[in-house]
N, C-alpha and C positions, 0 to 999 in steps of 0.2 A: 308121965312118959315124955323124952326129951323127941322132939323131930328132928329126921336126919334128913340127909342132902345125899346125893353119890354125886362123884369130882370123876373127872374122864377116864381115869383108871381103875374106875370102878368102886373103886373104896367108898365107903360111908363117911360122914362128920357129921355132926350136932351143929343142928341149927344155930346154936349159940354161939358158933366160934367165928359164923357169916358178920355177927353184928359190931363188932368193933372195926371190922374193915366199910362198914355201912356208918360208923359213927367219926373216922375219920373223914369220910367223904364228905360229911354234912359238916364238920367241923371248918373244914377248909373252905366250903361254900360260905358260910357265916362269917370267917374269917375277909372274904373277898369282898361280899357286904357292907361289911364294916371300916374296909379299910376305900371302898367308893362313898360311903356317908361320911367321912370322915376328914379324908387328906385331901379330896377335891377341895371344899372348902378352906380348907387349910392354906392350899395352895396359893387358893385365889384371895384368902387374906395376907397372904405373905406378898402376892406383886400386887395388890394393894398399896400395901405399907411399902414397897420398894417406889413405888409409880413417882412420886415426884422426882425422884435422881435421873428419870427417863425422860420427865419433861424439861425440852430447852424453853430456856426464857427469853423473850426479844431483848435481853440489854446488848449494845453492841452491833445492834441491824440499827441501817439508817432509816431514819423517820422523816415525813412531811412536816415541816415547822412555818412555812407560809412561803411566800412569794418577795423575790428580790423587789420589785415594786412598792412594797410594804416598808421595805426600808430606807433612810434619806439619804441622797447621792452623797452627801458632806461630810458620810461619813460617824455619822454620830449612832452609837450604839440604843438597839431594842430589844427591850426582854420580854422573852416568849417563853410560854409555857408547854410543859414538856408532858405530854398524856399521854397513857399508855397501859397495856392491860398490867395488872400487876398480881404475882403469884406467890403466895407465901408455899408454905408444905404442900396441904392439900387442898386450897382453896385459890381459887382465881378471881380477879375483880376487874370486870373490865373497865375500857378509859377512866381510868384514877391520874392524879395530876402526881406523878413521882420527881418534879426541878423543874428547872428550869434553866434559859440559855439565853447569854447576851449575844445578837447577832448584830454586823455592823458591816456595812458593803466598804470595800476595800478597790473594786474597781467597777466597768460596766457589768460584769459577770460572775466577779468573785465578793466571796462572803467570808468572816472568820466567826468561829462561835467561840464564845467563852462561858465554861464554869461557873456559878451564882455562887458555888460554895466559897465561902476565902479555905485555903488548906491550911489555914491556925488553928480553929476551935470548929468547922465546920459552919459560921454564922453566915448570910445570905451577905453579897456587898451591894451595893447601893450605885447609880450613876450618877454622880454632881456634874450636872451641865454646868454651870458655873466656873469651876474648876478643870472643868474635861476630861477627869477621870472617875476610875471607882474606889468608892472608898470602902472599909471593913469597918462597921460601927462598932466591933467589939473591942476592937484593938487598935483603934485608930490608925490605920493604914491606908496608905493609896497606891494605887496601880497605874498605867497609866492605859491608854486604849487598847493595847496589844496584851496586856495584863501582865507587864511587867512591872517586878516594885522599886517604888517612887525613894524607900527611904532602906538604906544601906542597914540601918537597928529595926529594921521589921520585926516584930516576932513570927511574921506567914516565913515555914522555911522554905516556901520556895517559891514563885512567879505563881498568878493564877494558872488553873487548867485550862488548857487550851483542847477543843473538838476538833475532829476531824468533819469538815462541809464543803458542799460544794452543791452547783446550780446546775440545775439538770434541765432538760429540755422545754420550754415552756415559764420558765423562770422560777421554775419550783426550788426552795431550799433545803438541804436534806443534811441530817445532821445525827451522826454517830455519836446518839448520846450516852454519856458512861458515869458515873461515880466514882469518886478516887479516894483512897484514903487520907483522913488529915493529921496535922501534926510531925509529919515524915519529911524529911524534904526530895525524897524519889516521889514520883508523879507513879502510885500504883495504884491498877482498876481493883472497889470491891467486887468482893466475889459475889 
């Protein structure tokens, strides 16, 4: 014998015709379950995997590189080393040594930085006090203090790079250090 139900107008129905409207209801519950165990996660591995395009990188904010006192009135350049946190995708390291920078006082208060890299092959150049300038051991080039080149057949297509510095309150040296690309003779920051 099937059980029935009466509906407000009185009429009868069979219990069995209550239960797919009973099995939609549960369906769409399971459904909503499934889709919070599921796509939250989901979610949260996709900005995840997005998270480094979010994080900025310090290249391009000026850094503390030491004290104009530190460097000789006469003018003769020092190379400082440039440390800083460094970030690949998803991994950070902090104070790692990413360059370096020739700094050279230019007056009682001004400083100019220069570039380590030569922009021919990317090779570190060198100071010859002897000489008074920098040279590029790869390619035999010289510059001279301002990091302009010495010899007309350079293979460097273009003048060392030159930073943007300047001495801030205290005698501090602060210096917008960047990397550029080499080989090119436009002066472009990598990205």
């Amino acid at each position: 014998m099937v059980a029935e139900s009466s509906t407000p107008g009185g009429k009868t129905r069979p219990e069995s015709a209550l239960e797919p409207r009973r099995g939609v209801l549960a369906k769409l519950v399971a459904m909503a379950a499934w889709a919070a165990a599921y796509l939250v996660p989901a979610a949260a591995a996709v900005a995840a995997f997005l998270n480094p395009l979010r994080v900025k990188s310090r290249a391009g904010e000026p850094l503390r590189l030491g004290s104009i006192d530190a460097l000789p009135s006469d003018g003769t350049p020092r190379k400082f080393p440039v440390v800083m946190d460094r970030t690949d995708a998803w991994n950070r390291f902090p104070n790692q040594p990413v360059g370096a920078v020739f700094l050279r006082r230019t007056g009682d208060a001004e400083v100019e930085a220069i570039q380590v890299v030569c922009p021919h092959a990317g090779c570190f150049v060198n100071y010859d006090p002897q000489k008074n300038v920098f040279f590029c051991p790869c390619h035999i080039a010289s510059f001279d203090l301002s990091g302009k080149r010495l010899d007309e057949t350079s293979p460097s297509p273009r003048d060392l790079d030159t930073l943007d510095a300047e001495v801030r309150d205290g005698g501090e040296v602060w210096v917008t250090f960047q990397n550029f690309r080499t080989g090119i003779p436009q002066k472009v920051p990598e990205a």
